[in-house]
ZAMARGU-4260 file (C-alpha; in steps of 0.2 Angstrom, whole numbers, plus 5000, padded with zeros to 4 digits):
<rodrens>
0) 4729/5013/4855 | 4739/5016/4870 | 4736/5030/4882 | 4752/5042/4885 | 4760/5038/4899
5) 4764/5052/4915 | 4776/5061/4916 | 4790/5057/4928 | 4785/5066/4943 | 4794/5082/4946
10) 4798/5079/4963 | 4807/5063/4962 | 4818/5074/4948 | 4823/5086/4961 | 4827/5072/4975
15) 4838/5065/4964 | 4849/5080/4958 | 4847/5082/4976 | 4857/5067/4982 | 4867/5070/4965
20) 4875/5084/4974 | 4874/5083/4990 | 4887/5068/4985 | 4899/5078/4977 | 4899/5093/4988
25) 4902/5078/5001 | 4919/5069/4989 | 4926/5086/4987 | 4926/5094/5003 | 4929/5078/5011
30) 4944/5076/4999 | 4950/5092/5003 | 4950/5088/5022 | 4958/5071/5020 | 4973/5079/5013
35) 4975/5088/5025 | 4986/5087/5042 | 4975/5081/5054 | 4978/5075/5072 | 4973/5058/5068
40) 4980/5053/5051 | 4966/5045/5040 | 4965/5036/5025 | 4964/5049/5008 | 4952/5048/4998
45) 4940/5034/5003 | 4927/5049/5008 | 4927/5052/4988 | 4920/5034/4986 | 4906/5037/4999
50) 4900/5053/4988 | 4903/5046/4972 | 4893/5029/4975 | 4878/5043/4979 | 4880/5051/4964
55) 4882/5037/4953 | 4865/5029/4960 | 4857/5046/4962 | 4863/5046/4941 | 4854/5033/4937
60) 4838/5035/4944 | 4839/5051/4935 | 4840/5046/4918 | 4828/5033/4925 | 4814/5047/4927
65) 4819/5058/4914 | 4821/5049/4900 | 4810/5032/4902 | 4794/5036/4894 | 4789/5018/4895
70) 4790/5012/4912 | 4778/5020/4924 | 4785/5023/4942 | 4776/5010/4953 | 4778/5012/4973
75) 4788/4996/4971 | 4800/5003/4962 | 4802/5021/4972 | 4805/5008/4988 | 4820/4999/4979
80) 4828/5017/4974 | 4827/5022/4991 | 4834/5004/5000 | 4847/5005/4986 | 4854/5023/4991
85) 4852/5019/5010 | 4861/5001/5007 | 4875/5007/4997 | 4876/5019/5008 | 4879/5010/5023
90) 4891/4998/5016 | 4904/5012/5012 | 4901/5020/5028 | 4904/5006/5036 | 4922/5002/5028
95) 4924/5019/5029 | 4921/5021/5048 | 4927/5006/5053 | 4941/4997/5041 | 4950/5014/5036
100) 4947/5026/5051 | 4943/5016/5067 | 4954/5001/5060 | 4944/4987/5066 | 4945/4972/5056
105) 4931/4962/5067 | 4919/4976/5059 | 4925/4970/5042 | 4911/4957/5044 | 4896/4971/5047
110) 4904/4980/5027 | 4903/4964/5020 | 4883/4962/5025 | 4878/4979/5020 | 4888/4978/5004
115) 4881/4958/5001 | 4862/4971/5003 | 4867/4982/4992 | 4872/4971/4977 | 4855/4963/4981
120) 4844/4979/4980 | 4854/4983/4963 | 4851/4969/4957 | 4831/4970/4963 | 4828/4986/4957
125) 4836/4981/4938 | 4826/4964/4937 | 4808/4974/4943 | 4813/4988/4930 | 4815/4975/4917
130) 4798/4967/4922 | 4789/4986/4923 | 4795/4989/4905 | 4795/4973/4895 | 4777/4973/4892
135) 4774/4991/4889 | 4791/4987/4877 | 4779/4973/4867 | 4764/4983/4867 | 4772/4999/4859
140) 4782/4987/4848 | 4765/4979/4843 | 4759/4998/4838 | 4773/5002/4829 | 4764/5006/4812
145) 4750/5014/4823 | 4755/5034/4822 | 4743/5037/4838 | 4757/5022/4848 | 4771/5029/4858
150) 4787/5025/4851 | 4805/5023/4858 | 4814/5035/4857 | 4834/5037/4853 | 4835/5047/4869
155) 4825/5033/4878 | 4837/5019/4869 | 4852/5028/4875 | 4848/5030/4893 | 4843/5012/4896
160) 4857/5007/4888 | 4868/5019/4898 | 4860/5013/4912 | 4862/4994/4909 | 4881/4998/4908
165) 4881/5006/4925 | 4872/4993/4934 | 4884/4981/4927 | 4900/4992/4932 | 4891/4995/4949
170) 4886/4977/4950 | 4903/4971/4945 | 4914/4984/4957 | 4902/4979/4975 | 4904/4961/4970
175) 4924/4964/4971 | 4923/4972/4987 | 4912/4960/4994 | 4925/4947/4990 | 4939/4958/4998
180) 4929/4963/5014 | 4924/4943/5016 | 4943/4938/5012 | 4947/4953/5024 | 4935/4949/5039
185) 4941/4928/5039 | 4958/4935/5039 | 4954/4947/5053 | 4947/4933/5064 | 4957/4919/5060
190) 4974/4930/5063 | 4970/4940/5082 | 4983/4949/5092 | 4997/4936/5098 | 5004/4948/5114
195) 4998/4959/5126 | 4992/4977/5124 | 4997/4991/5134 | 4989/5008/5136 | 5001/5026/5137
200) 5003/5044/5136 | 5011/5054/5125 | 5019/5069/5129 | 5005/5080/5119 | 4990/5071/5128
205) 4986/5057/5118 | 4984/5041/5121 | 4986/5027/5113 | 4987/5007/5113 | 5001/4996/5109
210) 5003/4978/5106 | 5020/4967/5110 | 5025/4951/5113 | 5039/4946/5124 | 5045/4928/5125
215) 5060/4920/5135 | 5069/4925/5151 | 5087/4933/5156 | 5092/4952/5160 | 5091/4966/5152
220) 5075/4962/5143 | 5082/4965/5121 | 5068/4974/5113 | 5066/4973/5093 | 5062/4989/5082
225) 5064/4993/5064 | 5054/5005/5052 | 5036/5010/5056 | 5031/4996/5043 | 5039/4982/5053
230) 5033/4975/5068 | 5029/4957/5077 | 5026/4948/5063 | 5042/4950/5056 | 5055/4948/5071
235) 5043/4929/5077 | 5058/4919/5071 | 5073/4929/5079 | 5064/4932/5095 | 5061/4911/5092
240) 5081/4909/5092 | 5087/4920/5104 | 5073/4913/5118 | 5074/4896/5114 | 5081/4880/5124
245) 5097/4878/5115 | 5101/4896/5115 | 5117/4901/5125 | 5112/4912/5133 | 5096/4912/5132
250) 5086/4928/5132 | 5073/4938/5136 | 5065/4945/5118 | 5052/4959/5115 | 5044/4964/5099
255) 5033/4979/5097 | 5020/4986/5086 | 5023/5005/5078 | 5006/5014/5077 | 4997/5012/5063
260) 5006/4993/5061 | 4999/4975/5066 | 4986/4977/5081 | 4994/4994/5087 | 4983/5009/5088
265) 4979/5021/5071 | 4994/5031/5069 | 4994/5051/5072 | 5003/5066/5070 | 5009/5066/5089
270) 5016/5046/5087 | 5025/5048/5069 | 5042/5044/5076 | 5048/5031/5090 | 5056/5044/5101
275) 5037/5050/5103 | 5028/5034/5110 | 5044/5021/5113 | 5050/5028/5130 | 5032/5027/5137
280) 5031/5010/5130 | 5046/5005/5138 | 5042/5011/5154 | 5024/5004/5154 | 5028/4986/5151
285) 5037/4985/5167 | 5050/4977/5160 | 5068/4979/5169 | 5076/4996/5163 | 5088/5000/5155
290) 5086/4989/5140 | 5095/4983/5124 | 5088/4989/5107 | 5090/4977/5091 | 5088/4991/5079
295) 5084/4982/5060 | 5085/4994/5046 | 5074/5007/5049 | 5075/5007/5068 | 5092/5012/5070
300) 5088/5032/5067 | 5077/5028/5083 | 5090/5020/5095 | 5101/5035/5091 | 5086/5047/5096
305) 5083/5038/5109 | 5099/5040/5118 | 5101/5057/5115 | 5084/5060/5121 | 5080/5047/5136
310) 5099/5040/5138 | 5094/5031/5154 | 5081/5020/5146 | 5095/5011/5135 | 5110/5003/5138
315) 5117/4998/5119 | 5111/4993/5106 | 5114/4979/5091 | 5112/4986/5073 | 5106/4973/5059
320) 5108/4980/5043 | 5107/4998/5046 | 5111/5011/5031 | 5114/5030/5032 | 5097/5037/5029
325) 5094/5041/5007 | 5107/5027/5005 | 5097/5023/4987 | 5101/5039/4980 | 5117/5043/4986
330) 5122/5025/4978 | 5113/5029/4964 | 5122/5047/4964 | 5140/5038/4964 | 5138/5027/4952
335) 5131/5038/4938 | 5144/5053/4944 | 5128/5065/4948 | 5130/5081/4956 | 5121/5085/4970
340) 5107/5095/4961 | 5104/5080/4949 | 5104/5067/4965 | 5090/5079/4975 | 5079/5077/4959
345) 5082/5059/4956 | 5076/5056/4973 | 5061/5070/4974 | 5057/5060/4958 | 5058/5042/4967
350) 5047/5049/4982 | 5033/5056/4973 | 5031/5038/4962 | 5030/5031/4981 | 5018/5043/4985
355) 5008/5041/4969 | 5008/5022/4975 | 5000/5024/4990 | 4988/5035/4987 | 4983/5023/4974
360) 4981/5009/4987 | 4974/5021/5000 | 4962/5029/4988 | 4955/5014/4977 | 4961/4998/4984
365) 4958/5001/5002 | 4942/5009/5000 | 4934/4994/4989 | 4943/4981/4999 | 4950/4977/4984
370) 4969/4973/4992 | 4964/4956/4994 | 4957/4953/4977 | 4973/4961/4969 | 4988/4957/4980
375) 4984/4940/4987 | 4996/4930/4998 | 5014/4928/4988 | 5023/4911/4990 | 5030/4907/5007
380) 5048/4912/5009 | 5055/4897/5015 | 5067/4906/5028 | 5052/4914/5036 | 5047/4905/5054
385) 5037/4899/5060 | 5031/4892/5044 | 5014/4891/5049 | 5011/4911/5052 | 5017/4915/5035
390) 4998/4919/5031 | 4999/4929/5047 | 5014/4941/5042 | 5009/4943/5024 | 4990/4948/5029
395) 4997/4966/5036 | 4997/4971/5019 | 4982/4970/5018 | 4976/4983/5033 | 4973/5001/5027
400) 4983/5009/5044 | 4998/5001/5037 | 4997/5012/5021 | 4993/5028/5030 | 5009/5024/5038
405) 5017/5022/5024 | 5010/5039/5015 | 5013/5049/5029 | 5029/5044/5030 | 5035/5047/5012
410) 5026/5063/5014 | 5039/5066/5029 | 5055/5061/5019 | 5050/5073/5007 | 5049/5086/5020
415) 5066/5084/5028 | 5083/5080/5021 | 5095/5064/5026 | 5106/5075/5032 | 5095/5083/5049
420) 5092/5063/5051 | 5102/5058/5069 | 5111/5045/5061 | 5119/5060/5051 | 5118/5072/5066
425) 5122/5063/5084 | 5138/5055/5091 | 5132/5042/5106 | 5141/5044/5122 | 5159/5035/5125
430) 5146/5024/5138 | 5134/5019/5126 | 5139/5000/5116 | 5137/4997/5100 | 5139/4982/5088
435) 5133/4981/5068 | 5129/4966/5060 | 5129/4969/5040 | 5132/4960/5026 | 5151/4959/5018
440) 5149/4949/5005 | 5160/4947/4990 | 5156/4953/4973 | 5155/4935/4965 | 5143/4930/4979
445) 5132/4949/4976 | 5127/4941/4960 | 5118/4926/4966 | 5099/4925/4968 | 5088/4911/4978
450) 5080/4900/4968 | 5068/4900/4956 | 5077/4917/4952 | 5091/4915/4939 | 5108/4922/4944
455) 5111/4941/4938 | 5124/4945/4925 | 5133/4956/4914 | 5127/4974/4919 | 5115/4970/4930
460) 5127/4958/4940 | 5140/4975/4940 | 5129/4986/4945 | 5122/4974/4960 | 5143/4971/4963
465) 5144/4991/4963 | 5128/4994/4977 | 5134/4978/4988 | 5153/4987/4990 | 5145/5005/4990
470) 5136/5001/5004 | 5146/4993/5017 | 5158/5009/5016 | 5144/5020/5018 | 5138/5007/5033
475) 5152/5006/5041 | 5158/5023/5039 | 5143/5027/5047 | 5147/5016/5062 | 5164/5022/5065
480) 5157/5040/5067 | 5142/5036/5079 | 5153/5026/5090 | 5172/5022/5087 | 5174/5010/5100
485) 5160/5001/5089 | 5159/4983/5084 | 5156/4978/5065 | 5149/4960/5062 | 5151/4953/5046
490) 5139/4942/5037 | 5149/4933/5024 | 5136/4920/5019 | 5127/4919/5004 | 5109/4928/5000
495) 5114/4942/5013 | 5104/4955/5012 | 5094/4968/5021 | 5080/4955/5025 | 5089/4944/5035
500) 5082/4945/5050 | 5065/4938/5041 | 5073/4926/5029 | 5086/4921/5039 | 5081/4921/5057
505) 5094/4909/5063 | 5110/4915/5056 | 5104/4933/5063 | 5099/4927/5081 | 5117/4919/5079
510) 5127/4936/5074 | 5117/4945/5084 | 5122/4936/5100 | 5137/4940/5096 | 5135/4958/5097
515) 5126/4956/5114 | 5141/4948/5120 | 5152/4964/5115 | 5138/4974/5121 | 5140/4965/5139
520) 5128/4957/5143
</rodrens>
């Protein structure tokens, strides 16, 4: 006849509900701060993981204690609880600290060992459970007509299989972000910084550090800039065409990092916009003053800003597809004859999706390392150059300051209208040269797709016809009223669209010389 076992000691009860909620305390109040404005805009969510990965474990090695009757609580196993709590601990702590807040990707390495420790405690602790209660499992199974044996219980059943089907969940989820942090960290040192870093101040105190490249020579010194989701990465091939031998004239080419983008600092609530941290920038590079901004999408609200606020600092400025800020909507608007009221839903609607996305990526991908895993590298585009840093460009995707950018930013656009945008607002001085490169393309040629992509027709091809026309008015409408003694460069050729500067480097570096030269210089 066996002899009862003990009683799970009460103790080891109370540290677990302990550790139970001590993690949730810890998710919700850091949730609640994470959604917060904040000087230094952080990841949401990731905090929520580090709390809920302690009350998971803390979960199981309750049920563990309560409701095992058969496995006695060896000081190997109260070891492995505790290495498993302090392991799986460590390894969200450290993606925590350093891959979403600090932004270091060389620490990605550090995350992976603590998470590689953590799957190998978990999987420690199950395999000595198993051993503890297999024989005591055989002995009582051996008993089972004896009415003095102890017997299973359903309760017993139930929380070891529970249990089994967390450790595999557990086991299954640390595995995956070990094989993002691992695909993360050889990412991170095979694709470094390719220019120089400079340090400056911005106007409320902070500072902050900003990587650029420049390549070529001549005067003024051309500096690229686009949205705060664009960067070096993308402008490799035109800088490559406007600085190389055959170019006439050749040029002097700078490309800059936005916070929170590529190997520039975390973004923050003092360096959201380029008029905050670009002056200083400019100024701290030594390069000759005033220079020549080519604005690509994005980037064009920021020249405008920029020569209201520091006009000395720039000289002109060569648009590459530039739209009126909300052109998606108000396209959307004309050709489904809203009014007003029905377009501001459609595009309150549209922002919030955005915002639901990113908080997906922020809050679960980016916390597991899981980008990696789910959103490997796409095909190359065969435009891109050079062809060889494809890897390199499509790797920023994979970096969590890129998607606090892009959260903070939606979250902006919902706060504001298109209207108070200073595309919508300023008129540049009579001084001040401009010249728009866009695309003018006709509505048989709006309906062709690259390869492997089939052609679009019947309402699709009208409705791409529609959007193609809609836009140039609204682009070039938008030109004549920021300058009227501007320039408007048509790009007639096929596939034109707002990423040519990426897709087509060559044909851009050639139109946009063409606007340098009407811009004088």
């Amino acid at each position: 006849v066996m002899a009862p076992l003990k009683e799970p000691r009460k103790k080891q009860q109370a540290i677990c509900w302990i550790a139970i909620w001590v993690g949730v305390v810890f998710a919700v109040v850091q949730g609640i701060l994470t959604a917060q404005r904040t000087d230094i805009l952080l990841n949401r969510w990731p905090s929520v993981w580090i709390g809920g990965i302690l009350s998971a474990v803390s979960t199981l090695q309750l049920l563990h204690l309560r409701f095992s009757r058969t496995s006695p609580l060896s000081r190997k196993l109260l070891i492995f609880q505790r290495a498993l709590w302090i392991a799986s601990g460590c390894a969200f702590l450290i993606c925590f600290v350093c891959l979403i807040i600090v932004g270091l990707p060389v620490s990605a390495s550090c995350a992976g060992c603590a998470t590689a420790v953590s799957i190998c405690m978990l999987v420690l602790h199950t395999w000595h459970t198993q051993q503890v209660n297999q024989p005591l499992l055989e002995a009582t199974n051996s008993h089972m007509h004896d009415s003095y044996s102890i017997r299973p219980t359903s309760r017993c059943c139930t929380a070891q299989t529970s249990a089994l089907v967390c450790h595999s969940i557990v086991v299954v989820l640390l595995l995956w972000c070990t094989c993002g942090i691992s695909i993360f960290a050889y990412a991170a040192t095979r694709y470094g910084a390719i220019g120089d870093f400079v340090n400056i101040k911005l106007p409320n105190g902070q500072r902050q550090r900003i990587h650029y490249l420049c390549k070529g020579e001549g005067f003024p010194t051309l500096w690229t800039i686009s949205s705060p989701a664009h960067g070096t990465v993308d402008f490799l091939g035109l800088q490559h065409f406007l600085t190389r031998d055959e170019a006439t004239p050749r040029r002097r080419v700078c490309s800059v990092d936005p916070p929170g983008f590529g190997w520039s600092g975390k973004m923050m609530n003092g360096n959201r916009d380029y008029s905050s941290w670009l002056p200083a920038v400019l100024r701290a590079t030594k390069e000759p003053l005033p220079a020549v901004l080519i604005a690509w999408g994005g980037g064009g609200s920021a020249v405008v800003e920029l020569s209201k606020t520091d006009p000395s600092l720039i000289s002109g400025s060569v648009f590459v597809e530039v739209f009126p800020p909300g052109i998606e909507f108000k396209t959307e608007q004309a050709r489904e004859g809203w009014d007003d009221e029905r377009m501001d839903r459609y595009r309150e609607q549209q922002l919030h999706s955005r915002l639901a996305l990113s908080e997906m990526i922020l809050g679960i991908l980016m916390p597991l390392a899981l980008q990696p895993v789910l959103a490997p590298l796409q095909p190359r585009n065969d435009g891109y150059w050079p062809a060889s840093g494809w890897e390199r460009f499509r790797v920023q995707a994979w970096k969590s300051p890129m998607w606090v950018n892009q959260y903070w930013g939606i979250r902006e656009m919902l706060d504001t209208k298109p209207a108070d945008d200073p595309l919508n607002t300023v008129v540049l001085p009579s001084s001040f040269r401009l010249a728009h490169v866009l695309c003018n393309i006709t509505s048989q040629q709006a309906c062709l797709q690259k390869p492997p992509l089939s052609n679009l027709e019947g309402d699709a091809c009208k409705r791409r016809q529609f959007d193609v026309a809609f836009g140039f008015d609204m682009q070039s409408q938008m030109t004549e009223r920021l300058s009227p003694q501007s320039l408007i460069i048509p790009d007639k050729q096929d596939y034109c669209g707002l990423d040519i500067p990426v897709s087509y480097p060559e044909r851009t570096a050639s139109l946009v010389q063409q606007g340098l030269a009407f811009v004088a210089v």
